[in-house]
C-alpha positions, 0 to 999 in steps of 0.5 A, a space after each residue: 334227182 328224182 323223187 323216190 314213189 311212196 305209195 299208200 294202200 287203205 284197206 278196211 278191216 273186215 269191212 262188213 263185220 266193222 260196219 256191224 259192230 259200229 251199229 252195235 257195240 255189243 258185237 265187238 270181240 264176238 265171232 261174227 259172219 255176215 251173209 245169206 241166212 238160209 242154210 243155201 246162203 253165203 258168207 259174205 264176211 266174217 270176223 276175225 274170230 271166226 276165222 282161226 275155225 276155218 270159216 272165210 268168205 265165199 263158203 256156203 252158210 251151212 259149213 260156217 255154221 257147223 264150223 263156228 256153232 256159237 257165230 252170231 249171224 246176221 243178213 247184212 245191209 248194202 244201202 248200209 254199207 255203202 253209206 259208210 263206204 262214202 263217208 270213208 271216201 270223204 275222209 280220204 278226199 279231205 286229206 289227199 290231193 288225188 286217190 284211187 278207190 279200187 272198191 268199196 273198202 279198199 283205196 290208194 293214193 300217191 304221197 309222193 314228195 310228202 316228205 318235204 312238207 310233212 313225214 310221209 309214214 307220219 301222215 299214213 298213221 294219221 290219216 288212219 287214225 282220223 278215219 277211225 276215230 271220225 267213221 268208227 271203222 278200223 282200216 289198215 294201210 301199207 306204204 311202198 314204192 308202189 300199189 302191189 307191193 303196198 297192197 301185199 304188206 297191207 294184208 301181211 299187217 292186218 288188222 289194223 296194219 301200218 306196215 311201211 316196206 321201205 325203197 329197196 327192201 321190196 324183194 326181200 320182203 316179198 321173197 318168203 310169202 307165198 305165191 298166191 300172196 301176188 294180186 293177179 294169181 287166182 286158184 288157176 295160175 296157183 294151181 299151174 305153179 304149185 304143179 311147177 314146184 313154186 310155193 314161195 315168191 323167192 321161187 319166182 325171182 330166182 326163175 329166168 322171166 321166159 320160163 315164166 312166160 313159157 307156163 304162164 303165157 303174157 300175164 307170165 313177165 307181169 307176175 315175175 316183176 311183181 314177185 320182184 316188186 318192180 311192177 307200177 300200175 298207175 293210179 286212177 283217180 277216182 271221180 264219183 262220176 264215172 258210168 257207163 251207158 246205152 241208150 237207142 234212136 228207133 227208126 220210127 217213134 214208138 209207143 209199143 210197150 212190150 217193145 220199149 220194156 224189153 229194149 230197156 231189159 236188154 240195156 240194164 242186162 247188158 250193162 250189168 254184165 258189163 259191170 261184172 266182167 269190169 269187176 265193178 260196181 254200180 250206185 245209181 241208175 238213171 234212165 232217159 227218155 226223148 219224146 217225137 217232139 225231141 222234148 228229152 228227161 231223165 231221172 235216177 236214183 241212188 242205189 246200194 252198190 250192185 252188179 246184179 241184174 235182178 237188183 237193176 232191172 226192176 229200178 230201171 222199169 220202176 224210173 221209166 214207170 215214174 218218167 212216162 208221164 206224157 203218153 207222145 210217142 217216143 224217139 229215144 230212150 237211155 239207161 246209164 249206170 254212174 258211181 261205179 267203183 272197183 269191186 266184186 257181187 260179193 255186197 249182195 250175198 246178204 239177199 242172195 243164196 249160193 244158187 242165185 251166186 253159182 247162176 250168175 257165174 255160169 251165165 257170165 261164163 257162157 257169155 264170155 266164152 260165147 258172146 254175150 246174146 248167148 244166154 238172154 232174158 226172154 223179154 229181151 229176145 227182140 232187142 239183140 242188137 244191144 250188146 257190146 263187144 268189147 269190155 268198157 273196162 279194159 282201159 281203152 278209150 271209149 269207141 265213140 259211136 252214133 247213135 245205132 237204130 233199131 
């Protein structure tokens, strides 16, 4: 017989906010936003408290502020977050065989045939309770048949949610939420289906599949069966170990200056939109140089967790400052980006205003539409033969190339 899926969705609460409060208990119970402090800055996160005024994520300093006068606003710290973001991490890896982390707060993991050992929904409780109690950060879990399903009640039960849907129940819990509860369906597709008539899942499911695909294009039949609760995307294990990397052979060994730095700017450019179009984020850097006598060294450094070019480009060039020691003419030189985890630019809205964040959509944007040499850094005009084409990301093996000269 086969087992039954149980799957577990771990999201903090208000991750930002509850890492605050840790650091102060005196913030507890009061309306909290995290982000930029200028007037052009950013909410990054806030409190539930702030919340019922109409403050969220994502919208400008200014209009928090004049939402919830009485907020109390604080920049915000990624080396911070991030630090608690591994210790939750490891909690979750001392009491689950394998897991998924999907950002910096949110994490799955497959407890399937539990039962036999110990209450699956008895564990989700517990392991809840051992986070908090042992990082001081309150988080919510949803259990299900699988990740979609679990991610929807982890939301519907929050805070602190411990929303368990049970096998068979999938549709009819889902059936009076409103569409753009469904992962996947952005401002965009919600407008498309909004314009159809559709407002509630229930809509969706009662609605023949081809129609769907007919509005909606091949993303049409993923939404239709996740509005029926029947979509399993798998897990991913998580390994703190994941990267991405570029590295260059030049034809001749060099020692130009202008040229090796600009190379290097181009790879930390290219890497760090890859990231963003992956939806990931990165927490070390390393850079790798091979000298004429094929001597080779590397060095790296942990990191806030990033995405942003002018928080990477400048490690980089400090690494390669700090590695070129030997003054021999170089062969190769590398940049890797490792500890990557699931997640969005929105850590760095701490340091960053809402024209630095509009600047970045828009690039990326041109690069996806026109290729990423579309728009580039003027230290790295030279070096356009970096750059790849397809997304790291995109769940295909990785092409295995040699080295490509320049």
């Amino acid at each position: 017989m086969k087992l039954e899926k149980s799957i577990i969705h771990l999201d903090l609460d208000t991750f930002f906010v509850s890492a605050e409060r840790r650091l102060d208990s005196k913030l507890i119970d009061k309306p909290l936003i995290v982000g930029g402090l200028g007037d052009r800055g950013v909410v990054a996160a806030c409190s539930y408290e702030t919340r019922k005024f109409g403050v969220h994520s994502g919208m400008s300093m200014k209009v928090a502020r004049q939402l919830c006068p009485q907020s109390i606003v604080i920049k915000g710290n990624a080396s911070t977050y991030t630090k608690f973001s591994h210790e939750v991490t490891e909690v979750i890896r001392s009491k689950v065989p394998s897991f998924e982390k999907a950002s910096v707060d949110e994490f799955y993991a497959d407890l399937t045939g539990m039962d036999r050992f110990f209450g699956i929904t008895q564990f989700a409780k517990e392991l809840q309770e051992t986070i908090k109690k042992e990082t001081y950060l309150p988080i919510s879990f949803g259990l299900s048949t699988n990740k979609v399903v679990s991610k929807i009640a982890t939301g519907e039960g929050k805070p602190y949610a411990q929303k368990v849907i049970e096998a068979g129940s999938e549709k009819s819990f889902l059936a009076p939420l409103a569409v753009n509860k469904i992962p996947m369906i952005g401002n965009k597709t919600f407008q498309k289906l909004l314009n159809l008539g559709v407002r509630r899942i229930e809509t969706i499911q009662k609605m023949p599949v081809e129609v769907l695909e007919s509005v909606l294009g091949k993303n049409g039949r993923t939404i239709w069966k996740r509005a029926h609760g029947i979509d399993n995307p798998p897990i991913i294990p998580f390994h703190e170990r994941k990267s991405i990397s570029t590295e260059r052979t030049f034809n001749r060994d060099t020692i130009d200056m202008i040229r090796l730095h600009g190379t290097l700017v181009a790879m930390a450019e290219s890497l760090a939109y890859q990231l963003r179009r992956g939806n990931k984020l990165v927490s070390t850097v390393s850079v790798k140089i091979r000298y004429s006598d094929f001597q080779t060294y590397s060095k790296q450094v942990r990191i806030p967790y990033t995405s942003a070019d002018h928080i990477l480009i400048p490690k980089v060039e400090e690494l390669f400052k700090q590695l070129y020691s030997r003054r021999l003419l170089i062969r190769l030189i590398g940049v890797k980006f490792s500890g990557l985890v699931g997640g969005h630019y929105q850590i760095n809205l701490f340091d960053d205003s809402e024209d630095m964040l509009n600047l970045y959509n828009s690039l990326d944007k041109i690069k996806n539409r026109f290729g990423e040499h579309a728009v580039m850094r003027a230290a790295a005009m030279d070096a356009k033969t970096i750059g790849r084409m397809k997304n790291p990301f995109n769940g295909e093996p990785p092409i295995v190339l040699a080295h490509r000269k320049q």
